[in-house]
C-alpha positions as CSV (number, residue, x, y, z in Angstrom):
1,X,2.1,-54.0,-13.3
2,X,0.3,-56.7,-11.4
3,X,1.7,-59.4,-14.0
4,X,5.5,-58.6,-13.8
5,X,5.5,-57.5,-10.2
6,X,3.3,-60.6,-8.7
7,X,4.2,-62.9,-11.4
8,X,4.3,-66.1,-9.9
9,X,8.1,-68.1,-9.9
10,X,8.0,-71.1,-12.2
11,X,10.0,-74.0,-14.2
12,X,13.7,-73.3,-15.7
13,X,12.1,-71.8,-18.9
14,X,10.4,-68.8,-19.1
15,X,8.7,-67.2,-22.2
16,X,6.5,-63.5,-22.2
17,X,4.4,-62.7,-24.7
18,X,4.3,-59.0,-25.1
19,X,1.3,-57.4,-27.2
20,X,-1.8,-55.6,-27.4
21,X,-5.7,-56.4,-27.7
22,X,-4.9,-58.7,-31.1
23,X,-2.6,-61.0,-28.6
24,X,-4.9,-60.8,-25.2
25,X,-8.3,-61.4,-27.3
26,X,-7.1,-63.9,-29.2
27,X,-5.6,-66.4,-26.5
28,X,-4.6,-66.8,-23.0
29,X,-1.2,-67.5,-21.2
30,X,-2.4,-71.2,-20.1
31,X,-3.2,-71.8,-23.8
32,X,-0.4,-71.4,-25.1
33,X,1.7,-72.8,-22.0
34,X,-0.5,-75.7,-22.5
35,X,0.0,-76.4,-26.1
36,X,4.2,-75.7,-25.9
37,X,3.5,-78.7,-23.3
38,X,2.4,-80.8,-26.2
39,X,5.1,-79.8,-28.2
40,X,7.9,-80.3,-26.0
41,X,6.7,-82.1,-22.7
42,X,9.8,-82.1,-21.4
43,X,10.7,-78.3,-21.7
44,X,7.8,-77.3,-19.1
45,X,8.0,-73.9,-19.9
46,X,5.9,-71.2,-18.1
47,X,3.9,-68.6,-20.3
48,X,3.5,-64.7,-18.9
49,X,1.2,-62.3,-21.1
50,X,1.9,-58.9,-20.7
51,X,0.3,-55.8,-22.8
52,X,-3.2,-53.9,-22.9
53,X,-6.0,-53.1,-24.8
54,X,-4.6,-49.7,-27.3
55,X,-1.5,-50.4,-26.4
56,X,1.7,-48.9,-28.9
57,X,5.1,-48.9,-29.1
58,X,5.3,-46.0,-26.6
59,X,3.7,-48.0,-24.4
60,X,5.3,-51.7,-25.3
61,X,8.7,-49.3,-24.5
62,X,7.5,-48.4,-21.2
63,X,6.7,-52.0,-20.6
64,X,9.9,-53.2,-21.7
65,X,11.6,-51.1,-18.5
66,X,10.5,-53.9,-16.2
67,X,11.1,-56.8,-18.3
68,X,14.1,-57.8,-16.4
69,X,12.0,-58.4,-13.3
70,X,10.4,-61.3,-14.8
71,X,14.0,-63.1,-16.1
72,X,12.5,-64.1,-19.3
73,X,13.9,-66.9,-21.7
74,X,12.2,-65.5,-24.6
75,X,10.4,-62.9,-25.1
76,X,8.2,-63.1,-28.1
77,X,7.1,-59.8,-29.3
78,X,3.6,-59.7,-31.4
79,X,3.2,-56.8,-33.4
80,X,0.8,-55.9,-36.3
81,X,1.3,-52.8,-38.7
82,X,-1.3,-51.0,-37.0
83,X,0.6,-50.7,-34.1
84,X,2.8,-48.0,-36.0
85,X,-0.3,-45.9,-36.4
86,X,-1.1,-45.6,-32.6
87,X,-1.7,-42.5,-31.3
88,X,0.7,-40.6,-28.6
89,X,-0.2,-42.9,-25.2
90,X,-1.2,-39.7,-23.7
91,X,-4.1,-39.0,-26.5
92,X,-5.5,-41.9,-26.1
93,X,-6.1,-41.3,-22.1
94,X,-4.6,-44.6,-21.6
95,X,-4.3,-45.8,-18.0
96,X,-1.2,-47.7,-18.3
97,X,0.6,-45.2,-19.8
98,X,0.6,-42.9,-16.2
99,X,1.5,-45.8,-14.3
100,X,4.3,-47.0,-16.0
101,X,5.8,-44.0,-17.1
102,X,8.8,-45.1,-15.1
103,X,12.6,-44.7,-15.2
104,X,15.7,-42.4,-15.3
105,X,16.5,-42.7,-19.2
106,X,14.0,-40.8,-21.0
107,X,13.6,-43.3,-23.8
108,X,12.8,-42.3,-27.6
109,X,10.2,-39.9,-26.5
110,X,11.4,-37.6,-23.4
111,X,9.1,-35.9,-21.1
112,X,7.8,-32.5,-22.8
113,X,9.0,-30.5,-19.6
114,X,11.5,-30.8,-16.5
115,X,8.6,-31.1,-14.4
116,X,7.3,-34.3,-16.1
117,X,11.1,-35.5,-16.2
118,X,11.8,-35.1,-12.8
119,X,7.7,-36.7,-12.3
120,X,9.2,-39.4,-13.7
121,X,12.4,-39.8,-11.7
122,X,10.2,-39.6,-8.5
123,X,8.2,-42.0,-9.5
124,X,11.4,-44.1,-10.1
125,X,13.1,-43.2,-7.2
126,X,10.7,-43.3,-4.7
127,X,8.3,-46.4,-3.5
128,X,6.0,-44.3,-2.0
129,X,4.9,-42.5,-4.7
130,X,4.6,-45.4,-7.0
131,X,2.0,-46.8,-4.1
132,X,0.3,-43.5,-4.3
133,X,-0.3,-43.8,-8.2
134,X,-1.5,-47.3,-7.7
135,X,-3.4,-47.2,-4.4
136,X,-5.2,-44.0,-6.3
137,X,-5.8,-46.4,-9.7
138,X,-7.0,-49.2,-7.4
139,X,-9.9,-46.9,-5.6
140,X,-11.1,-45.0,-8.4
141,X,-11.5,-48.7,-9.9
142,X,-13.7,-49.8,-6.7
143,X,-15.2,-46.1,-6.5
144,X,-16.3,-45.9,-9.9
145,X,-16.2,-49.3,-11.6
146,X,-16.1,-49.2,-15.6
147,X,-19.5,-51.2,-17.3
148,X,-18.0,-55.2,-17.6
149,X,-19.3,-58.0,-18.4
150,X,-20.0,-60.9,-15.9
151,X,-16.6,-62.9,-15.5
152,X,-14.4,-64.4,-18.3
153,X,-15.3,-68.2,-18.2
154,X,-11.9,-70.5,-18.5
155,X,-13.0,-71.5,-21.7
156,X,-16.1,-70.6,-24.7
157,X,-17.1,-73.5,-26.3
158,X,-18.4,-71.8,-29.1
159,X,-19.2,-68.7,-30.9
160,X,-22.1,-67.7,-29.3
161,X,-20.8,-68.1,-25.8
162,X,-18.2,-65.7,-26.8
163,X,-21.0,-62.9,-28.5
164,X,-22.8,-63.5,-25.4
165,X,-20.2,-62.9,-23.1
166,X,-19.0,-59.4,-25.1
167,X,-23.0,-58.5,-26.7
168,X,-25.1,-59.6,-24.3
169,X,-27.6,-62.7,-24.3
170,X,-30.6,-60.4,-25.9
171,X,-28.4,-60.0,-29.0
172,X,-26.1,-63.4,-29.5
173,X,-28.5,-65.0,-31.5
174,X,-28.7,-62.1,-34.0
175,X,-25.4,-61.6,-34.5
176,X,-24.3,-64.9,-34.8
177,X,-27.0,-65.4,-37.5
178,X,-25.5,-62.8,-39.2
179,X,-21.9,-64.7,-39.1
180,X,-23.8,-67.8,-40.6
181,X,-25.1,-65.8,-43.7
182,X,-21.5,-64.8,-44.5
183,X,-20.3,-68.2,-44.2
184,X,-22.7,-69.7,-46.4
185,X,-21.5,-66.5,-48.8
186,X,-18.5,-65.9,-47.6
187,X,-18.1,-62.3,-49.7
188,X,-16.9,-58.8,-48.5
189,X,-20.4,-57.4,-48.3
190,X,-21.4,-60.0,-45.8
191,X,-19.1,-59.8,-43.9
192,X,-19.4,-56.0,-43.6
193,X,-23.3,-56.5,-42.8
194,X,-22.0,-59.3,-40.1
195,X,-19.9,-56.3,-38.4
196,X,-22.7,-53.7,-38.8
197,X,-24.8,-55.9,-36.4
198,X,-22.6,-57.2,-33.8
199,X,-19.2,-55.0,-34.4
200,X,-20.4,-51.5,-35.5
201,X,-17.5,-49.3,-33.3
202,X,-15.0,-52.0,-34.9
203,X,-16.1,-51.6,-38.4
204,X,-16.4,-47.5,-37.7
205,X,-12.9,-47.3,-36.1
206,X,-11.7,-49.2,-39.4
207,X,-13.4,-47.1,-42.2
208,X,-11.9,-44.2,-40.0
209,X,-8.4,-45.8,-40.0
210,X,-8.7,-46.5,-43.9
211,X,-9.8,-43.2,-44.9
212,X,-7.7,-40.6,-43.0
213,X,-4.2,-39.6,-43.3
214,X,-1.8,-40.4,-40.7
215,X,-0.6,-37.6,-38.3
216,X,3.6,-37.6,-39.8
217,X,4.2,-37.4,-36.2
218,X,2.9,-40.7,-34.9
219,X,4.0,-42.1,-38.0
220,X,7.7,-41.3,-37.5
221,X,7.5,-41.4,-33.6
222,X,6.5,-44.9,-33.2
223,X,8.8,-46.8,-35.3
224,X,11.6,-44.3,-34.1
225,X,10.5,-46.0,-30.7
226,X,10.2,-49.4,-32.4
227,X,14.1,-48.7,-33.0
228,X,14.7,-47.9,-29.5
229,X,12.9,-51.4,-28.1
230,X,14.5,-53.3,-30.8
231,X,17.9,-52.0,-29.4
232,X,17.3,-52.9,-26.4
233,X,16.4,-56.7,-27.1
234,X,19.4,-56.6,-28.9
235,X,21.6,-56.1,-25.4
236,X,19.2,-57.9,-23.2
237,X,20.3,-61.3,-21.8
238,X,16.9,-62.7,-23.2
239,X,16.6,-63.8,-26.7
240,X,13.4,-62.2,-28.2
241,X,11.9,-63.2,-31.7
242,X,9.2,-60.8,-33.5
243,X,5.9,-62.3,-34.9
244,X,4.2,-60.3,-37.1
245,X,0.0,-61.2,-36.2
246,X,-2.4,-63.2,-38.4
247,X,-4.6,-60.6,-40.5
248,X,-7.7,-61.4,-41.7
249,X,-7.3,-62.9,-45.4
250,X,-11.0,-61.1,-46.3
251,X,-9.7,-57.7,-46.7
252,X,-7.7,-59.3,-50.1
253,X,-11.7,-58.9,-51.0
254,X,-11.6,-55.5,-50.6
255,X,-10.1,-54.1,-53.6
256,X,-11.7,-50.3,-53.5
257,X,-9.4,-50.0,-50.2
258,X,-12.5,-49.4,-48.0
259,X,-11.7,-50.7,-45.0
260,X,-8.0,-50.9,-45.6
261,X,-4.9,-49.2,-47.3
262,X,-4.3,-51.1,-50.3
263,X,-0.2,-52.6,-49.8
264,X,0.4,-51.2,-46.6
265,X,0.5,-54.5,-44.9
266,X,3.7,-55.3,-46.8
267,X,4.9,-51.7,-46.3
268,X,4.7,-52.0,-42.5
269,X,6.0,-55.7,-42.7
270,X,9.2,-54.6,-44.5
271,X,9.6,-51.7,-41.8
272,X,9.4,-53.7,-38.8
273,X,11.4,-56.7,-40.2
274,X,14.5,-54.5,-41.4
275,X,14.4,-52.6,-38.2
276,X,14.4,-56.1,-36.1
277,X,16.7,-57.8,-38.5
278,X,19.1,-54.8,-38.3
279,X,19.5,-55.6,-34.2
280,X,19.8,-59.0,-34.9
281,X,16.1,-60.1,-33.7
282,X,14.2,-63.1,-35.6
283,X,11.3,-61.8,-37.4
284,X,8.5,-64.6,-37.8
285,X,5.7,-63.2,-40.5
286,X,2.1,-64.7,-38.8
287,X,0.0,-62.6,-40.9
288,X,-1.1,-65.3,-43.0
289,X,-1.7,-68.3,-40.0
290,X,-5.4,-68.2,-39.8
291,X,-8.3,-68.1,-42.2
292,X,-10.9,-65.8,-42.3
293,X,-13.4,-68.4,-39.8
294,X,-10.7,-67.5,-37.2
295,X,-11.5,-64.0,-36.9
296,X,-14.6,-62.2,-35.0
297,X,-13.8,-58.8,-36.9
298,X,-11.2,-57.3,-39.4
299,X,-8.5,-57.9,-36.5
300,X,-9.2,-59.8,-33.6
301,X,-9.4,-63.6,-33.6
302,X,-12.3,-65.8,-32.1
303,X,-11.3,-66.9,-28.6
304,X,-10.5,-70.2,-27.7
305,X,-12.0,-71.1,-31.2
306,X,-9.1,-70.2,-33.7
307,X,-6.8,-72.6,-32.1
308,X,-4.1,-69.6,-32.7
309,X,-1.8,-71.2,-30.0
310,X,-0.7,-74.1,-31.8
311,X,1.3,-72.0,-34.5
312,X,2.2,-69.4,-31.9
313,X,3.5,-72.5,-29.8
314,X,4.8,-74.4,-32.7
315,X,7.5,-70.6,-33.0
316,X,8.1,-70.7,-29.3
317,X,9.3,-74.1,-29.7
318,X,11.5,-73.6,-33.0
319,X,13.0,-70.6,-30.8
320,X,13.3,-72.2,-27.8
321,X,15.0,-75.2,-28.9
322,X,17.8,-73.2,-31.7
């Protein structure tokens, strides 16, 4: 909330990037900005990142309820096929999900009862309780701070800076020497043995994700709610293009479908790009930008080190200047 609500005022062009943990771990909002500067100098465009770790299309629609107090340009909407798995906001215990559970409409998934409906009209409606919800977010942050790491520097300089930063100094140099076996044999199994060291709830939450069957109701839900954002682009004064994010070329490796389902990339490409191309929204397909060396795991990319802005920027500018 703090990023559309105290979002600073800026030049005459303004793009948001809306996403989850793939778009906030693999570059930053100055990044970006910075390299659209290259590309166009004379645009001097301002870049806002907006989205959370786990966050959906429930909670992208949420989001999108505010967009209109930033005034965007473009908006530029990153999305993976994962994201259509998600579980219901509510499962997941995310945060953001009670405090922007905002508005009047109900949106593709209504409150179960009256008494959340009319929750959520209060919460519309009336200032004060919205400053309750955050005040009480704000001290229980203070109160009873989560574990963090010591403070994001403005830029890593290289790998080990970043598995520092997120693994601790005691266990960089392991890890990373496990990243330099599997480049000098850059096979599956390496990989895999990379992850078992320095990644081990990423590689559990993917064997998870590839062996079970999806729950039929968040599989329908969230691209019903897809729909529902994608309709809403469609009327917005903005114009909004969709970029489906870089996935890591390794898993063409993995043929047993271990740690992925075999063709459901292109499955949950041809869903999200018919439902954007059927409101009219330009689809842009990212998922094969970067090589495997970009990537830190089976879906994030390596931080400041992948140089994802420049074909992220090199979109922004196509868009910006059609």
């Amino acid at each position: 909330m703090r990023a559309i609500y105290a979002a600073e005022g800026g030049p005459s062009e303004r793009v948001v990037l809306l996403g989850n943990s793939r778009l906030i771990v693999a570059t930053r909002a100055k990044s970006v900005e910075s390299e659209l500067g290259r590309a166009i100098p004379e645009l001097g465009a301002r870049v806002d990142m907006l989205g959370a770790f786990g966050v959906g299309p429930v909670i992208t629609e949420l989001l999108t309820r505010h967009l209109d107090q930033l005034e965007p340009d473009l908006l530029v909407l990153m999305i993976s096929g994962a994201d259509l798995r998600m579980p219901p906001a509510e499962q997941m215990r995310n945060p953001a999900y009670r405090l922007l559970n905002l508005g009047w409409r109900d949106g593709p998934v209504p409150p179960e009862s009256w008494s959340l409906r009319i929750d959520r009209w209060l919460r519309t409606s009336w200032r004060l309780w919205r400053f309750r919800e955050f005040s009480r977010a704000a001290i229980e942050e203070r109160l009873l701070p989560p574990p963090h790491p010591a403070s994001m520097p403005d830029r890593f300089a290289t790998r080990r800076d970043i598995l520092a930063y997120a693994r601790g100094e005691d266990r960089a140099d392991e890890i990373e020497a496990a990243y330099e076996r599997w480049r000098r044999d850059p096979t599956l199994e390496r990989f895999v043995a990379y992850l078992e060291i320095g990644h081990r709830r990423h590689l559990q939450v993917v064997e998870l994700r590839a062996r079970q069957t999806p729950d039929p109701h968040h599989v329908r839900q969230n691209p019903d709610t897809l729909d529902a954002i994608f309709e809403r682009f469609a009327r917005a004064r903005w114009r909004t293009v969709v970029v489906l994010m870089p996935e890591n070329p390794i898993l063409d490796l993995d043929t047993k479908g271990e740690y992925h389902r075999l063709g459901r990339s292109d499955r949950d490409a041809t869903l999200i790009s018919e439902t954007a191309e059927r409101h009219g929204l330009s689809v842009v397909d990212g998922r094969r930008w970067m090589p495997a060396e970009a990537f830190m795991d089976f879906d994030h990319l390596w931080r400041d080190l992948s140089a994802f802005e420049t074909p992220l920027a090199r979109e922004i500018a196509n868009a910006l200047g059609s």
